[in-house]
DSSP file (Angstrom, degrees, kcal/mol; ACC not computed):
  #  RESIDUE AA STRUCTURE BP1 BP2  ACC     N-H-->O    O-->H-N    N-H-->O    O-->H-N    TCO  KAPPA ALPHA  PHI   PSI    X-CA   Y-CA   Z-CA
    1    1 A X    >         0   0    0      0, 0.0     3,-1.7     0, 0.0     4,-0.1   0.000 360.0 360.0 360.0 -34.2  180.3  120.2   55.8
    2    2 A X  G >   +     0   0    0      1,-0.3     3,-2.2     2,-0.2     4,-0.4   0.921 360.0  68.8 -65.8 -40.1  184.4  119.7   55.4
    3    3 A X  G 3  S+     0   0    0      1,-0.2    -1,-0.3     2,-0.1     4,-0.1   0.681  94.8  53.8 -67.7   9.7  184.6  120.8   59.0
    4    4 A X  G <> S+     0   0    0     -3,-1.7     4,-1.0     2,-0.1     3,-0.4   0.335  76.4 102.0 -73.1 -25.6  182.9  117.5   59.9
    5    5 A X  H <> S+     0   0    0     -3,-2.2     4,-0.9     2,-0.3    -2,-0.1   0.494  77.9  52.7 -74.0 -11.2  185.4  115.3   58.2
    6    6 A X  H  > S+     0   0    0     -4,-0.4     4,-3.4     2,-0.2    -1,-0.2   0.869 109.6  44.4 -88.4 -24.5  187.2  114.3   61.3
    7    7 A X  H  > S+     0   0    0     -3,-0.4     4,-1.2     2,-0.2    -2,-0.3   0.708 115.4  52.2 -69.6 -26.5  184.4  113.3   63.2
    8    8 A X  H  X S+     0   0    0     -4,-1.0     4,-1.4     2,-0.2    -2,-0.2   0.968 114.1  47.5 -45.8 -51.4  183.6  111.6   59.6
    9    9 A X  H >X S+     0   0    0     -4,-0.9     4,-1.0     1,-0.3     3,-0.7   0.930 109.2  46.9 -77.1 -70.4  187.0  110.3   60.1
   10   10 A X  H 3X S+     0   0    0     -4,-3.4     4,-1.4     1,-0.3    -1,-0.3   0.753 108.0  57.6 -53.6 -31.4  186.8  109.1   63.7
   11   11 A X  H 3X S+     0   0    0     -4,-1.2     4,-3.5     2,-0.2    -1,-0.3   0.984 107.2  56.0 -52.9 -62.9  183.5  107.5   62.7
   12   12 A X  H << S+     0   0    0     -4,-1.4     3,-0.3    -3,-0.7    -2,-0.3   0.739 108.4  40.5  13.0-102.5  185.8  105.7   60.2
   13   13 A X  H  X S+     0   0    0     -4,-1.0     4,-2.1     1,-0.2    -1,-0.2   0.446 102.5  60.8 -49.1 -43.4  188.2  104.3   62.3
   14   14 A X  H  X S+     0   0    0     -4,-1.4     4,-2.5    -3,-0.2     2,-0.6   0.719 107.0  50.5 -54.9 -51.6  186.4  103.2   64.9
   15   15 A X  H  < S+     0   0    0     -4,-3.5     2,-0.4    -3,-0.3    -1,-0.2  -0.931 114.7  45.7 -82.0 145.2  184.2  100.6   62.3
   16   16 A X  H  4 S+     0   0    0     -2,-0.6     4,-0.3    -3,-0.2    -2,-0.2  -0.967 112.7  46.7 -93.2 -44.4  187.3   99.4   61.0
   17   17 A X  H >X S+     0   0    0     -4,-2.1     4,-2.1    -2,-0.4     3,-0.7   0.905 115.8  48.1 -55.9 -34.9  188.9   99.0   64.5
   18   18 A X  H 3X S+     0   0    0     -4,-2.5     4,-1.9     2,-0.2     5,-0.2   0.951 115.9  43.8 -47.0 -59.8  185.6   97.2   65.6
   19   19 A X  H 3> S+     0   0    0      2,-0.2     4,-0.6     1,-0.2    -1,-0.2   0.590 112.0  52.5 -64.5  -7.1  185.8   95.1   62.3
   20   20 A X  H <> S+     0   0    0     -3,-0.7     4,-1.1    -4,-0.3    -1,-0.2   0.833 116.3  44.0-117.8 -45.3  189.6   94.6   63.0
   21   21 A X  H  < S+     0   0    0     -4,-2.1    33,-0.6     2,-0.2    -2,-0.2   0.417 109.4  47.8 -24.0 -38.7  188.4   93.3   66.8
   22   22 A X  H >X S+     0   0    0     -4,-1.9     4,-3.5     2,-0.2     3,-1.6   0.933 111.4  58.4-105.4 -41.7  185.9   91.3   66.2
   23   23 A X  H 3X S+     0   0    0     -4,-0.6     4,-1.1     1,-0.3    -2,-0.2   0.775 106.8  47.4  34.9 -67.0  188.4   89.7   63.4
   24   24 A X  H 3X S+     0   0    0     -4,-1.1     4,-0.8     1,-0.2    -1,-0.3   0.614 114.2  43.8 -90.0  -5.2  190.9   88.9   65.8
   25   25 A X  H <4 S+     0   0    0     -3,-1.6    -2,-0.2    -4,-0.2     5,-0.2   0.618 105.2  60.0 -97.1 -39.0  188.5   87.1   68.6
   26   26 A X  H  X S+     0   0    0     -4,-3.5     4,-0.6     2,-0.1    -2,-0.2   0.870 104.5  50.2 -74.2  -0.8  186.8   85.3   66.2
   27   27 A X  H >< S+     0   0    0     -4,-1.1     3,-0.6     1,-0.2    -2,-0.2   0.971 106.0  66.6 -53.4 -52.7  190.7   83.6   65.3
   28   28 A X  T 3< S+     0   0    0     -4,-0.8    -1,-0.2     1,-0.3    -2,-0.1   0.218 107.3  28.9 -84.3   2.9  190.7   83.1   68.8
   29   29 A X  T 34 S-     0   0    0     -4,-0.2    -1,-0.3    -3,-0.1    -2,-0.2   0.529  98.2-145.6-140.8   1.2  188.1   80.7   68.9
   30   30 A X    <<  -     0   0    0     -3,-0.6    -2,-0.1    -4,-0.6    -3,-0.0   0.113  48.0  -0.7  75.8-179.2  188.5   79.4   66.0
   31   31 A X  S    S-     0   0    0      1,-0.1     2,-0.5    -4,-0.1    -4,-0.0  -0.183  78.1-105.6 -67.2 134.5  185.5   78.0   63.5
   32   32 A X        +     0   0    0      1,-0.1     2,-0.2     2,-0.1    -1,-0.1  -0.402  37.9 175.4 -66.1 131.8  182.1   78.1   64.6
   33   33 A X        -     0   0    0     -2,-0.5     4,-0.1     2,-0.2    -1,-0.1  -0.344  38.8-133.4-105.7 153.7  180.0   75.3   65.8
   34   34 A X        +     0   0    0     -2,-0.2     2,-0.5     2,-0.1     6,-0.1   0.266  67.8 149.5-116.6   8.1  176.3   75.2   67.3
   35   35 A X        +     0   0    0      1,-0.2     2,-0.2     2,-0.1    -2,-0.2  -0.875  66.3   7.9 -80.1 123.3  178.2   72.9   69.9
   36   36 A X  S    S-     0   0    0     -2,-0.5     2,-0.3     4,-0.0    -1,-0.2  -0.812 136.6 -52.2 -53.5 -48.2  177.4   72.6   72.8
   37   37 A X    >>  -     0   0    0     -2,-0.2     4,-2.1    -4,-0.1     3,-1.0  -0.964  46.7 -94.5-175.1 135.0  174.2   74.9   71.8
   38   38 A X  H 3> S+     0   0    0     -2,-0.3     4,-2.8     1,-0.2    -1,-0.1   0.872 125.9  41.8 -45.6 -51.2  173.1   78.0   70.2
   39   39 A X  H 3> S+     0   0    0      2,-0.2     4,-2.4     1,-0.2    -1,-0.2   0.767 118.2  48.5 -38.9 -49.9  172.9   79.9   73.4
   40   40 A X  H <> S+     0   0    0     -3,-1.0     4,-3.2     2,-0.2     5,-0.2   0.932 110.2  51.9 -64.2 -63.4  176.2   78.3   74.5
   41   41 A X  H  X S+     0   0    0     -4,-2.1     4,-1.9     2,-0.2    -2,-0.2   0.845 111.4  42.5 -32.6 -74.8  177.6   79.1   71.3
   42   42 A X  H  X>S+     0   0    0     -4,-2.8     4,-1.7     1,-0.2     5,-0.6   0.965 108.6  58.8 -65.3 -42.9  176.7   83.1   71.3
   43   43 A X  H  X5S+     0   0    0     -4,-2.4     4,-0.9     1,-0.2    -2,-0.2   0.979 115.0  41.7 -59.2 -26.8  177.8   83.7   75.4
   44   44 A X  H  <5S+     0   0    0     -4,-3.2    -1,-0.2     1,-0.2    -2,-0.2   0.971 118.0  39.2 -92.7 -17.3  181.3   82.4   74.2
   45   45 A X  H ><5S+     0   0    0     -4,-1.9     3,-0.9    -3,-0.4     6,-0.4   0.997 127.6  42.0 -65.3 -43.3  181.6   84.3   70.7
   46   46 A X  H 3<5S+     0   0    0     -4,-1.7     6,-0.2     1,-0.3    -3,-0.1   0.904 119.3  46.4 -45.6 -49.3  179.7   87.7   72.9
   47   47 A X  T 3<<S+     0   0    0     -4,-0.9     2,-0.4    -5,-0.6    -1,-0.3   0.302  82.6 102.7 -84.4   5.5  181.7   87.2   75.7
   48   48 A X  S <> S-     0   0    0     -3,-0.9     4,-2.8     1,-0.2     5,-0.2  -0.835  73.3-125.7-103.3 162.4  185.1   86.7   74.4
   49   49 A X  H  > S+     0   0    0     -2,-0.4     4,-0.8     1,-0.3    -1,-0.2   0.584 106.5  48.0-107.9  -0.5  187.0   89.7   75.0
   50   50 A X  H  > S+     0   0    0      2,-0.2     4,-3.7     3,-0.1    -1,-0.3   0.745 114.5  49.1 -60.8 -39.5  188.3   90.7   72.0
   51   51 A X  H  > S+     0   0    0     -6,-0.4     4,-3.9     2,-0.2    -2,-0.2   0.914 116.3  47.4 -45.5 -57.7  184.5   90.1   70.3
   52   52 A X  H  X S+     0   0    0     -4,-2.8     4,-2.3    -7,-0.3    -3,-0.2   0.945 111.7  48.9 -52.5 -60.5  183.2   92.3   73.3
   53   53 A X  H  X S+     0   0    0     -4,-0.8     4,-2.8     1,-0.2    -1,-0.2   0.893 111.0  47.2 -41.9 -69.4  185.8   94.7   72.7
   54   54 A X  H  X S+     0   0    0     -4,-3.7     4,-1.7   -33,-0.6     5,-0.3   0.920 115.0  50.2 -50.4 -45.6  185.0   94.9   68.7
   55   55 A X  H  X S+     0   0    0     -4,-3.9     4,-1.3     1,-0.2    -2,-0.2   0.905 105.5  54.3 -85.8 -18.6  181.2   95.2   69.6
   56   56 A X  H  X S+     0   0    0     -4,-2.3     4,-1.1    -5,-0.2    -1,-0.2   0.929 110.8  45.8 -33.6 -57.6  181.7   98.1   72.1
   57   57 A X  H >< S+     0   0    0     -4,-2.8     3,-1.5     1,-0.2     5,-0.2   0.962 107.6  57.1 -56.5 -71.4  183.6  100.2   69.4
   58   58 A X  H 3X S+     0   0    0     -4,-1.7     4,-4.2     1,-0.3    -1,-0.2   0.737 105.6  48.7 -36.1 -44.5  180.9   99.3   67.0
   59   59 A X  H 3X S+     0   0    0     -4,-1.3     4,-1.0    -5,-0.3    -1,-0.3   0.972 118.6  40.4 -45.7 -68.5  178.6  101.0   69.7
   60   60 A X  H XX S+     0   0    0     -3,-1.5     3,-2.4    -4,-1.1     4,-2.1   0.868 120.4  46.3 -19.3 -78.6  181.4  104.3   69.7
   61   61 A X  H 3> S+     0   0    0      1,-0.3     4,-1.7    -4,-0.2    -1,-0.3   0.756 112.2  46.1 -68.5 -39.8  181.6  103.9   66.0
   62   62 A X  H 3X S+     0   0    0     -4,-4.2     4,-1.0    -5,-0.2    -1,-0.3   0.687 115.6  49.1 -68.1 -35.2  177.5  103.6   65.6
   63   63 A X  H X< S+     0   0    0     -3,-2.4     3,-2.0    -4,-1.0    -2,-0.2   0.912 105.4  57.7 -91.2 -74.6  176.9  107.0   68.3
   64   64 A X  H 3X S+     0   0    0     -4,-2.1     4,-3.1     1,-0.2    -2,-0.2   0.800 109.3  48.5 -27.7 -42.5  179.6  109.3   66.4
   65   65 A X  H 3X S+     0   0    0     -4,-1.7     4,-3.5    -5,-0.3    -1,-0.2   0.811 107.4  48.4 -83.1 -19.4  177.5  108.7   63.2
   66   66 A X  H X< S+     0   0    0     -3,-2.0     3,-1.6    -4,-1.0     4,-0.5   0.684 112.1  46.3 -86.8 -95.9  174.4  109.4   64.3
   67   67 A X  H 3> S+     0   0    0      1,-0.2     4,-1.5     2,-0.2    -2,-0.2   0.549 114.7  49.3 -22.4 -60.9  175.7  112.5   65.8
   68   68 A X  H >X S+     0   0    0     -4,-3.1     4,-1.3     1,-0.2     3,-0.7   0.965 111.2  59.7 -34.3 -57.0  177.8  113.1   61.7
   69   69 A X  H X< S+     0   0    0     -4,-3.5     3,-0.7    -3,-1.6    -1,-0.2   0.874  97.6  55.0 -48.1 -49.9  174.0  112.3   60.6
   70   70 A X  H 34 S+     0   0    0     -4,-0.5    -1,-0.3     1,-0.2    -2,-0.2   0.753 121.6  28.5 -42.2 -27.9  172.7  115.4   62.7
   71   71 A X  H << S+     0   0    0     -4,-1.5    -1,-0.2    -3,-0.7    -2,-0.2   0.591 115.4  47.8-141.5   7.0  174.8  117.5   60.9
   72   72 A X  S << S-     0   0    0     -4,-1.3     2,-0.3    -3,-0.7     3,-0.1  -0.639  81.1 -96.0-117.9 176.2  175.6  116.3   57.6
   73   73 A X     >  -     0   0    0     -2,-0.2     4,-1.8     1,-0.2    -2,-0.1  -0.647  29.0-125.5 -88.3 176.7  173.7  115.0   54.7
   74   74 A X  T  4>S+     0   0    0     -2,-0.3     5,-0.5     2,-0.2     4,-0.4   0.989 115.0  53.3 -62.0 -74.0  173.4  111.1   54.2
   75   75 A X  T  45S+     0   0    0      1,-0.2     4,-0.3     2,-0.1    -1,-0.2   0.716 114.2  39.6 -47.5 -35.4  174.8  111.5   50.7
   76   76 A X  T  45S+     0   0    0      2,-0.1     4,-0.3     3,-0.1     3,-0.3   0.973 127.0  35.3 -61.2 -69.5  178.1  113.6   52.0
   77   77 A X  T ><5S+     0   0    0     -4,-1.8     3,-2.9     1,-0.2     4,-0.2   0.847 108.1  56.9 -66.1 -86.2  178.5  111.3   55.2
   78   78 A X  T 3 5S+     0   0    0      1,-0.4     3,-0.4    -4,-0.4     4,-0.4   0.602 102.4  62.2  -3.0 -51.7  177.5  107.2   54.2
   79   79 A X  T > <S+     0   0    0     -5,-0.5     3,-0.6    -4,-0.3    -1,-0.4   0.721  89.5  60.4 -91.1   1.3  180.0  107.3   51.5
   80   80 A X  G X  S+     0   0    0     -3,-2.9     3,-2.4    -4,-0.3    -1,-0.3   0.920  85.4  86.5 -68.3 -37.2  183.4  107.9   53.7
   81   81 A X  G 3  S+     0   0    0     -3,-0.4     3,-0.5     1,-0.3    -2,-0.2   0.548  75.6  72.1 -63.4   1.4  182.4  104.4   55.4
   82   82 A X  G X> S+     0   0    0     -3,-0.6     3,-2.9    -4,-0.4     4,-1.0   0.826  81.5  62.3 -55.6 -44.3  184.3  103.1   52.7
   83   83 A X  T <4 S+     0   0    0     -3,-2.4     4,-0.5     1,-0.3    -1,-0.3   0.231  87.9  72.9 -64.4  18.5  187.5  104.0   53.9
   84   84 A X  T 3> S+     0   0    0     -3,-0.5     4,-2.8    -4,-0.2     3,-0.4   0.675  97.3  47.1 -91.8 -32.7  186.8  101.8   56.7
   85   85 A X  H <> S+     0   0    0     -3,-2.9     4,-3.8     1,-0.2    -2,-0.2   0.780 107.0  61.2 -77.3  -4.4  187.4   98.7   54.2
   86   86 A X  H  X S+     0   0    0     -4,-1.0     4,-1.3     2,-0.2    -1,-0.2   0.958 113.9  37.9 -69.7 -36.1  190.9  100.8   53.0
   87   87 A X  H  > S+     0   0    0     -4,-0.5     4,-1.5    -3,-0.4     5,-0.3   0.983 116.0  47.2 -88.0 -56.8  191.9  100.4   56.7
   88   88 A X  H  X S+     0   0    0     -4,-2.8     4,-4.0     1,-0.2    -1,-0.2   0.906 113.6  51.6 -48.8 -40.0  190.6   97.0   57.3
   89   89 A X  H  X S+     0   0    0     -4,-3.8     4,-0.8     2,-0.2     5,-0.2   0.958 116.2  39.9 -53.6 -55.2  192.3   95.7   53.8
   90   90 A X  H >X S+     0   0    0     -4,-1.3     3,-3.2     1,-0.3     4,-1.2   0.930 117.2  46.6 -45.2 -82.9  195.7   97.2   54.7
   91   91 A X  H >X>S+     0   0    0     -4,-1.5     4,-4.3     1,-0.3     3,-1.3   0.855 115.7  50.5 -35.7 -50.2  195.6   96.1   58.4
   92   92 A X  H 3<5S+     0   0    0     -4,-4.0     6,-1.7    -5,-0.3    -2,-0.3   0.531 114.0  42.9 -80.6   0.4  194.3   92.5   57.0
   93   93 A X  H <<5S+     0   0    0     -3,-3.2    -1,-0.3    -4,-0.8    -2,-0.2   0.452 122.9  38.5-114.6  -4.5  197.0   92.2   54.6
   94   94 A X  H <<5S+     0   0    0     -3,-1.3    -2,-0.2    -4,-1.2    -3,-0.1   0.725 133.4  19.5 -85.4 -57.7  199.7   93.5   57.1
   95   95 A X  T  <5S+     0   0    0     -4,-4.3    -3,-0.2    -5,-0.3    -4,-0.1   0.888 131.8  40.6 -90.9 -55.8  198.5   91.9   60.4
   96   96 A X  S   <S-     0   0    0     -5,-0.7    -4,-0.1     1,-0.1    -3,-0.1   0.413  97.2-123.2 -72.6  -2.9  196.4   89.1   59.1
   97   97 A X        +     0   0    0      1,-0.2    -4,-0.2     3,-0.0    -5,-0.1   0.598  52.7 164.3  48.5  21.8  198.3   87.7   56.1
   98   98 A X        -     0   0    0     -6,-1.7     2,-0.3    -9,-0.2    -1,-0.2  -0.348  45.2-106.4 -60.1 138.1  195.5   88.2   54.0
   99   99 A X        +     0   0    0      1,-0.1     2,-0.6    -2,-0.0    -1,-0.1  -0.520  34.9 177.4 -67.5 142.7  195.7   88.2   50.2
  100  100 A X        -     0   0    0     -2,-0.3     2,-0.2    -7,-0.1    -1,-0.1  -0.968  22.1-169.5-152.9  92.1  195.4   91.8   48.9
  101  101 A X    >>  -     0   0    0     -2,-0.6     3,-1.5     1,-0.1     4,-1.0  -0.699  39.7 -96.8-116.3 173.4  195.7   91.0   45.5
  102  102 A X  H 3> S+     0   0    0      1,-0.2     4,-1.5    -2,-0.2    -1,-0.1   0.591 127.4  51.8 -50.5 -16.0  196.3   93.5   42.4
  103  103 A X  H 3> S+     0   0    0      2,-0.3     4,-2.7     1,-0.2    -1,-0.2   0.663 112.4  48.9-111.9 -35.3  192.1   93.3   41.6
  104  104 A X  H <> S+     0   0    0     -3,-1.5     4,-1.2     2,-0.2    -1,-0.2   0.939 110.3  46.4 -68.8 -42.9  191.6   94.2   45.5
  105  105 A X  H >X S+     0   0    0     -4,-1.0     3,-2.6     2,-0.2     4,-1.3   0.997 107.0  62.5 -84.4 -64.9  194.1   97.4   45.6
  106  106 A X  H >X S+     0   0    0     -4,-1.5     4,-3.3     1,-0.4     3,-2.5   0.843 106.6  44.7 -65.2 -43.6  192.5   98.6   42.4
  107  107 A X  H 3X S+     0   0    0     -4,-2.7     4,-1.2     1,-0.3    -1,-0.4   0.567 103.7  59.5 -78.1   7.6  189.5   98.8   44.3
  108  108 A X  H <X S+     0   0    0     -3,-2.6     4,-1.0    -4,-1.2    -1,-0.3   0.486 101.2  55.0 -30.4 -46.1  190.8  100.3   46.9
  109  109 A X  H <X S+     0   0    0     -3,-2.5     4,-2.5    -4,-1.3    -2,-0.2   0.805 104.0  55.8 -84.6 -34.2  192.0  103.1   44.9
  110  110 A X  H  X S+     0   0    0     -4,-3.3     4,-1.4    -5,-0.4    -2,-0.2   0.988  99.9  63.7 -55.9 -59.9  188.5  103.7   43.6
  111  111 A X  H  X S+     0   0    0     -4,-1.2     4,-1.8     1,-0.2    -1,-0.2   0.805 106.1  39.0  -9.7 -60.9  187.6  103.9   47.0
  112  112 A X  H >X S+     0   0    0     -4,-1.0     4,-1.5     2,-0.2     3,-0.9   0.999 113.5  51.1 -76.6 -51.0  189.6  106.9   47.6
  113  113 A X  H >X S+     0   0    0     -4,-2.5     3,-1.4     1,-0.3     4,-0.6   0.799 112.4  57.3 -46.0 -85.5  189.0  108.7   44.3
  114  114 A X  H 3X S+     0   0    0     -4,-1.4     4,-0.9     1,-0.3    -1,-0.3   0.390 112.5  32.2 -17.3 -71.6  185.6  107.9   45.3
  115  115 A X  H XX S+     0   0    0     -4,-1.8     4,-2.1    -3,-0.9     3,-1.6   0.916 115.5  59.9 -54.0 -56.2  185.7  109.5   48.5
  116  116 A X  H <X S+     0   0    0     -4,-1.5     4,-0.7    -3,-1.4    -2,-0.2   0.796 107.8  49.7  -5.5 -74.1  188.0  112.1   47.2
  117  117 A X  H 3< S+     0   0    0     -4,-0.6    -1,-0.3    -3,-0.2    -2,-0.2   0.696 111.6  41.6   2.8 -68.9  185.5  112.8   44.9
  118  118 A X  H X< S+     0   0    0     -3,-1.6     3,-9.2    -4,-0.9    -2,-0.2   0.984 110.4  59.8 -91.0 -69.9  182.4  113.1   47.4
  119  119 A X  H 3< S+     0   0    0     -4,-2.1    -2,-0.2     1,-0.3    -1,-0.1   0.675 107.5  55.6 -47.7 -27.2  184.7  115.3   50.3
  120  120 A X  T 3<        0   0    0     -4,-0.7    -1,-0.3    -5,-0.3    -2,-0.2   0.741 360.0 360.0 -61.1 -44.3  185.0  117.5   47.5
  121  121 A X    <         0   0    0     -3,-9.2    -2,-0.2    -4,-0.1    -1,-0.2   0.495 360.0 360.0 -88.7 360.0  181.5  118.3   46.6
């Protein structure tokens, strides 16, 4: 199963770059409104090109794990998609100015033991 864990990885990386994407397009259009119209509303969030961007990867991120699924168990694979919030926190406290406060890093670190833990078994 460890010879899987970069395609684990990549899986990884890919939702947290989606998450990191859709993040930075929804800044870009700032709070949502049902003005003009729902319809209206989703073609501009779908259609903005950082949002597009983020839900491609998602796509990426979404085909790599069902492939991971083929060839791993659930219980091995499901629990690295945690490290996707390790990246997103880091990146959001880096990029985004986001608070990442001491209660946040500790669970962060569970997170890795956690995984740590799992990669192990």
């Amino acid at each position: 199963m460890t010879r899987y864990i970069p395609l684990i990885l990549f899986t990884v990386l890919t939702n947290a770059a989606a998450q990191i994407m859709l993040k930075k397009g929804m800044l870009s259009l700032g709070p949502v409104t049902l003005e003009p119209g729902l319809f209206q509303t989703i073609f501009r969030i779908v259609f903005n090109p950082w949002v597009f961007l983020g839900l491609a990867t998602f796509v990426i991120s979404m085909a790599s794990h069902l492939v991971v699924l083929s060839r791993v168990e659930l219980s091995f694979a499901y629990p690295f998609l945690s490290l996707a919030y390790v990246v997103v926190a880091v990146y959001a406290y880096y990029v985004f100015k986001e608070d990442v406060n001491a209660l946040r890093v500790a669970g962060i670190g569970m997170i890795c033991l956690g995984t740590i833990l799992i990669s192990r078994s």
